[in-house]
N, C-alpha and C positions, 0 to 999 in steps of 0.2 A: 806320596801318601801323607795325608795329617796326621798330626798325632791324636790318638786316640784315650780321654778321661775317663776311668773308670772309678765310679764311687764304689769300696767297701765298708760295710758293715759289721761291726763286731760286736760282741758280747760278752764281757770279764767275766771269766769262769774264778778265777781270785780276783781278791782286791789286789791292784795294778801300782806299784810308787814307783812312779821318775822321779826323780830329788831335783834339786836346784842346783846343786853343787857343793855344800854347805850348811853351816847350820848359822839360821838367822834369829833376831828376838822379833819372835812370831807365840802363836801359839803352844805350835810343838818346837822341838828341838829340828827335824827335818822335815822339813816342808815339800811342797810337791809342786811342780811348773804349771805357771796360771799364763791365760793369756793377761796382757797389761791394759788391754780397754777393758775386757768384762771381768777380770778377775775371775775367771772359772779355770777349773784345772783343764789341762789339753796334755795330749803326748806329741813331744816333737816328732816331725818328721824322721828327724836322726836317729829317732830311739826306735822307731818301724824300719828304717833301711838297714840298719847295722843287723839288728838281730836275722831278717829275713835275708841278706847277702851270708851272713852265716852257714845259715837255715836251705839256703840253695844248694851252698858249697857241700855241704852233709849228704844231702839226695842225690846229690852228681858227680858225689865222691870226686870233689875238688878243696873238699876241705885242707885233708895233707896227703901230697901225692909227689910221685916220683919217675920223672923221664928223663934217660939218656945220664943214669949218674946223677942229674942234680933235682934237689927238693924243692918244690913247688910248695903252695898253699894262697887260692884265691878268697881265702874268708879273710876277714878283716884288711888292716892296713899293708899284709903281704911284707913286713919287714917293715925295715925302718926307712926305708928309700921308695917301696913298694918293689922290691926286686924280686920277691918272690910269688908276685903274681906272674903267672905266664902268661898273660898279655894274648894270646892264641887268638889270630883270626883266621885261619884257614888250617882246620874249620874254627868258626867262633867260640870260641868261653864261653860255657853255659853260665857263667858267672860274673868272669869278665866284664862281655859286653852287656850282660842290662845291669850292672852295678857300676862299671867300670873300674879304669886303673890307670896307674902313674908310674913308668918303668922312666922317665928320664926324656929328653928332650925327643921330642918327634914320634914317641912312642910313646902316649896315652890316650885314651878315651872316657870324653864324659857321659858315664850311663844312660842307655836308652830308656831306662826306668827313673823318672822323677817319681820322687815323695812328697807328700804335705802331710800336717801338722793334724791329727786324729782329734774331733770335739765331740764335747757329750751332746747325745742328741737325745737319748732318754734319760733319767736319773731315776733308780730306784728310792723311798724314803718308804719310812715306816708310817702309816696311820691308825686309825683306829677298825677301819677294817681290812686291816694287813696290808700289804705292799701297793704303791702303785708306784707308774711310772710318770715321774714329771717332764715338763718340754715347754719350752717356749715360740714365741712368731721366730725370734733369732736364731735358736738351733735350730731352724725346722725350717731357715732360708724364704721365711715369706715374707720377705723383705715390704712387700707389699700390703699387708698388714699394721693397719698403725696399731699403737700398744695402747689399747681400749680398754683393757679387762682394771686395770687398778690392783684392787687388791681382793681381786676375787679369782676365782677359777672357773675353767669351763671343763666339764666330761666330755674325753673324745673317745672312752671307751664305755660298751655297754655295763660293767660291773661297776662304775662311779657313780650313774647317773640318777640315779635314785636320793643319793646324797644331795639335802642341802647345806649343810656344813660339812667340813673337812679339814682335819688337819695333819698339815704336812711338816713330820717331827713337832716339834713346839710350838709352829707356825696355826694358825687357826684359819682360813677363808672361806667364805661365802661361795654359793656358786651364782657365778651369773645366767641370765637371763633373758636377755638380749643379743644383738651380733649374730643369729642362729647363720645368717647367710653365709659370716665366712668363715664360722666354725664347721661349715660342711667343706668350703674348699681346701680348709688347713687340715682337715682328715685325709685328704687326697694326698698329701704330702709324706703320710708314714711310711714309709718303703713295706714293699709286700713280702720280703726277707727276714721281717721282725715274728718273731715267733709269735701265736695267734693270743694265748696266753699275755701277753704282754700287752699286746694291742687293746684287750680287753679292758686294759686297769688304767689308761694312757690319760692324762690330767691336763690339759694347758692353763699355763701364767704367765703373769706377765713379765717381759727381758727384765723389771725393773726389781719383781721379784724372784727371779729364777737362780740367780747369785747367790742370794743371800738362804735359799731351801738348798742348793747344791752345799755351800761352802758350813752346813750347819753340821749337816749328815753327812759329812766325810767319815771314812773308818780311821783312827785313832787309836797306834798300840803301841802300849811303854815295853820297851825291852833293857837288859842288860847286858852288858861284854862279860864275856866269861876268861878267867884267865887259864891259859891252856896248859900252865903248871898244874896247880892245883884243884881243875874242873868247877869251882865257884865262881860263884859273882865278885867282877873287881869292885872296889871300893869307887865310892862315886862315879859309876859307868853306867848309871842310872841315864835312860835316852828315850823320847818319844817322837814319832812319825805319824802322816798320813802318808793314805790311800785312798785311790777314788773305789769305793765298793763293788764286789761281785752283784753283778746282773746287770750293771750300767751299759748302754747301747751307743758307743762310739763310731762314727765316720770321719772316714780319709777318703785322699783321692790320690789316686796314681795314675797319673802320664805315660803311657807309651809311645814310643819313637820306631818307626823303619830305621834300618841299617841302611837301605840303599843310597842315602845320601851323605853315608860317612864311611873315611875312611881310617885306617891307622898307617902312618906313613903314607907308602904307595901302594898299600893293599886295601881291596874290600872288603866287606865283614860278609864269608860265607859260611853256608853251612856245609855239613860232611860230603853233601850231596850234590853242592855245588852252588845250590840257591841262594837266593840273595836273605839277610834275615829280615823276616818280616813283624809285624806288631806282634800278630798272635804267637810266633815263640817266645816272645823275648817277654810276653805275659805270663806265659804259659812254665816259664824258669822260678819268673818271680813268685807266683802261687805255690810252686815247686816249697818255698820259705813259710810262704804267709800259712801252708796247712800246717806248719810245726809250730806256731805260734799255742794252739791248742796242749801243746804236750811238754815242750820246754819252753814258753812263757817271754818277755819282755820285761824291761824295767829294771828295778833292784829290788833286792831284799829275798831270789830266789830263792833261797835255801833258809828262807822262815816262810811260808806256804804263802807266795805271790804271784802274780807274773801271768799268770795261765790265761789264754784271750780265743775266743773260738771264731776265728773269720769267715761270717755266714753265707756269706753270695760268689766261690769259691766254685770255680767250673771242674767237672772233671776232667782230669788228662790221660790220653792213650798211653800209656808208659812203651807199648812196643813202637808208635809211633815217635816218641821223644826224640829231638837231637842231643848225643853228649858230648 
């Protein structure tokens, strides 16, 4: 069986900060992971699989568990060896096998579930008649599109088009004019998952300026360290971050794999039932994660109001049907 891509859809219920790792001389003091050609912000891969292998283990109560006397726990790295994942293929790890794991020579598996790296595909900014959403030929994969517009914009939603100036934050453009032909096919491109609301206010520009209106209107917030003696502000613990803003319209893509063509050791990966695993559980585990994104969040800075992401194109699942 091929492996089967599914594109998701999200929409930052908070402003979202992946850091870099460090603090650089930049702007802020914590800056936030850009891709290196377009310099826009993106969330790695890593930072959607970690949380949502979590987020599985939680729902399938594989977080911290206990068989035969010893502790289990397939959320995260499972120890420092991975020894405390149990590794379980008969029946499969609801967690396990679409994250995978590494108990030691002959006994690991690489996850049926590939991640890629989440890009903005809408950007909320502020105008002059309140929010729209911006997007480019680039986010919006129409490769096929040369970058015609300059420094103008086109409305692809009905609440823009009336407008013939516009500005986006501090940015000012004209609306274009011309191009109608493949401004009708680059509307075919919006996913029909985006909330209608959205679609309404949707702006296109060009890759050349879509950078430069994302990277303007980032959220930007100074915080301080508090010292836990005395509950005040330390003394020069003065600190600033972004974050890419609530209401931004992110896509990834996740990979599904069949089980029937792998093994662990000398065993096959089955289910409780005997079957072989197929795509749609080992989807059907991962979504298990991706609904908890909505509730406990991704990124850092959780516990200063972040993180929170509502993943919109999210199938429902039988739960009396589920394998655990």
């Amino acid at each position: 069986m091929k492996p089967y891509v599914k594109p998701y859809y999200a929409m930052t219920i908070d402003p979202i900060h992946v850091g870099t790792g460090g603090t650089r001389l930049e702007r802020v003091d914590l800056s936030i992971v850009r891709d290196p050609a377009t310099k826009l912000p993106k969330i790695p891969g890593s930072s959607i699989s970690g949380p949502a292998r979590a987020y599985t283990a939680l729902e399938t109560k594989k977080y911290r568990w206990e068989e035969n006397g010893r502790e289990y726990s397939c959320a995260g790295r499972g120890g420092e060896g991975g020894e405390k994942h149990c590794g379980m293929v008969n029946p499969a790890c609801p967690v396990c096998v679409p994250y995978g794991f590494s108990k030691g020579t002959g006994n690991s598996l690489q996850g049926l579930a590939q991640f890629f790296d989440a890009h903005i595909l809408l950007f909320p900014v502020a105008s002059m008649i309140g929010p729209v959403w911006v997007t480019s030929p680039l986010a919006l994969e129409a490769y096929e599109i040369a970058d015609f517009l300059e420094d103008r914009f086109y409305p692809l939603g009905k609440q823009v088009e009336a407008r013939e100036n516009l500005n986006f934050g501090w940015i000012m453009l004209e609306k274009a004019k011309d191009n109608l032909e493949k401004i009708d096919q680059i509307k075919k491109k919006i996913p029909e998952e985006i909330p209608e609301f959205i679609k309404q206010r949707v702006v296109l520009v060009s890759d050349t300026v879509f950078p430069k209106i994302v990277n303007s209107n980032l959220e930007v917030r100074t915080s301080v360290s508090i010292d836990p003696d005395t509950g005040a502000a330390e003394e020069k613990a003065l600190f600033t971050y972004e974050a890419i803003p609530r209401g931004t319209i992110l896509k990834f893509d996740v990979v599904y794999n069949s089980g029937e063509f792998f093994k662990v050791g000398d065993k096959d990966l089955k289910l409780q039932d005997g079957r072989n695993v197929d795509i749609q559980w080992v989807k059907e585990q991962v979504e298990e994660g991706l609904k908890l994104f909505e509730v406990l969040g991704i990124g850092g800075m959780n516990t200063r109001g972040m993180g929170r992401v509502r993943v919109l194109n999210l199938e429902e699942v039988n739960k009396d049907a589920r394998e655990n």
